[in-house]
C-alpha positions as CSV (number, residue, x, y, z in Angstrom):
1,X,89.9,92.4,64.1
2,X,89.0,89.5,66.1
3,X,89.1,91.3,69.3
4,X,86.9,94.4,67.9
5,X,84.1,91.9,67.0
6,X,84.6,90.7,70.6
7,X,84.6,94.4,71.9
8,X,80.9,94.1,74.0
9,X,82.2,91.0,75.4
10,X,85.5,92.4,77.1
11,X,86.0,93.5,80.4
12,X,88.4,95.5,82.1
13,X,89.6,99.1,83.6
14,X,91.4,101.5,81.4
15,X,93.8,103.5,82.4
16,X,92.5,102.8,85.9
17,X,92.4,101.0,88.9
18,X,90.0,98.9,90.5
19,X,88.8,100.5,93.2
20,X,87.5,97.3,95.5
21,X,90.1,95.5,94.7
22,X,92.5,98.3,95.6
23,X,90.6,100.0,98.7
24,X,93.5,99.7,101.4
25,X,90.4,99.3,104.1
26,X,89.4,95.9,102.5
27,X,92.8,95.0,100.8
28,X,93.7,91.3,102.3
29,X,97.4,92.1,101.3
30,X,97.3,94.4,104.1
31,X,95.6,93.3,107.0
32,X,95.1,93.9,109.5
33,X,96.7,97.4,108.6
34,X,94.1,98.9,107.2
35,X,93.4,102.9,106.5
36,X,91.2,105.4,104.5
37,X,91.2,109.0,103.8
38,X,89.6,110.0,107.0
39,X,91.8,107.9,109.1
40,X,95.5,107.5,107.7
41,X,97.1,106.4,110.4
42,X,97.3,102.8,108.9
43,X,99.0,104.4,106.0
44,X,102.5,104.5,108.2
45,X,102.3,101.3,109.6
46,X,101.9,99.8,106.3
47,X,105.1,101.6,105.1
48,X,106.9,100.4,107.9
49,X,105.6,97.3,107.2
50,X,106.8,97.2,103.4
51,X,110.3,98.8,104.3
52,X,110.3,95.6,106.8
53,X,109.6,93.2,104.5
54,X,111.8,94.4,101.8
55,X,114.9,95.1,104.0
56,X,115.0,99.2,103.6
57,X,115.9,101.3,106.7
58,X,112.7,102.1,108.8
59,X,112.3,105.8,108.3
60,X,108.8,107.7,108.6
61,X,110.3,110.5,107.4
62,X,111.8,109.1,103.7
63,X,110.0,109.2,101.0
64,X,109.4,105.5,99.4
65,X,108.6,105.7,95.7
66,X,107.2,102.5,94.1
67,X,106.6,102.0,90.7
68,X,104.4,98.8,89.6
69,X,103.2,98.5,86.0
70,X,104.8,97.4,82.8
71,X,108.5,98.9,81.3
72,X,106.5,100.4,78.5
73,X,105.9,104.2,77.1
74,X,102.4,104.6,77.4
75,X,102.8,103.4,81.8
76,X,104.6,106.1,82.1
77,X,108.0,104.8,82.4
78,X,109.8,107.7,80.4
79,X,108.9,110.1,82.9
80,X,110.6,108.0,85.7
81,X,113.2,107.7,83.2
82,X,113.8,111.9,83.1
83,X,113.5,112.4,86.7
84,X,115.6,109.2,87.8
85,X,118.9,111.3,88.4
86,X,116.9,113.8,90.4
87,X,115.2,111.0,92.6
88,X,118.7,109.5,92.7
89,X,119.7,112.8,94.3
90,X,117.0,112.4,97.2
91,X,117.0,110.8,100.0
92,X,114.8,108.2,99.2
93,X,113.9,104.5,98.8
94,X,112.4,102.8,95.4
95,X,110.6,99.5,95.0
């Protein structure tokens, strides 16, 4: 009740992203790589950049699958949960 009183004062993005904050041509997590969709060629050297960092095999080829959000039903997490065995099946890597 408190936070429906509050509703015109909140802020935030449902079921969303933030687009700025997210743009890989402007994301400081990622420079200087940086890419957008009429010039991907950033987009593999940040993936060979990640599967550096974290220790995977380099592989251009291998699919990486990430998953960033909260263990809950409504993320989406029971869907990774029915096709886990298949992805386990794949020649992948999972962060």
């Amino acid at each position: 009740d408190v936070t429906r009183g509050r509703f015109d004062h909140t802020d935030g993005i449902l079921n969303g992203i933030d687009t700025k904050e997210w743009d890989p041509m402007n994301d400081k997590y990622l420079l200087p790589i940086t890419f957008n969709s009429n010039d991907l060629s950033g987009k593999a050297k940040a993936k060979e950049a990640l599967q550096r960092e974290l220790g995977l095999q380099v592989d251009s080829n291998r699919p990486l699958v990430a998953f960033i959000g909260r263990l809950a039903p409504q993320k989406g997490v029971d869907l990774i949960e029915q096709v886990f065995p298949w992805l386990m099946q794949r020649d992948n890597q999972g962060v």
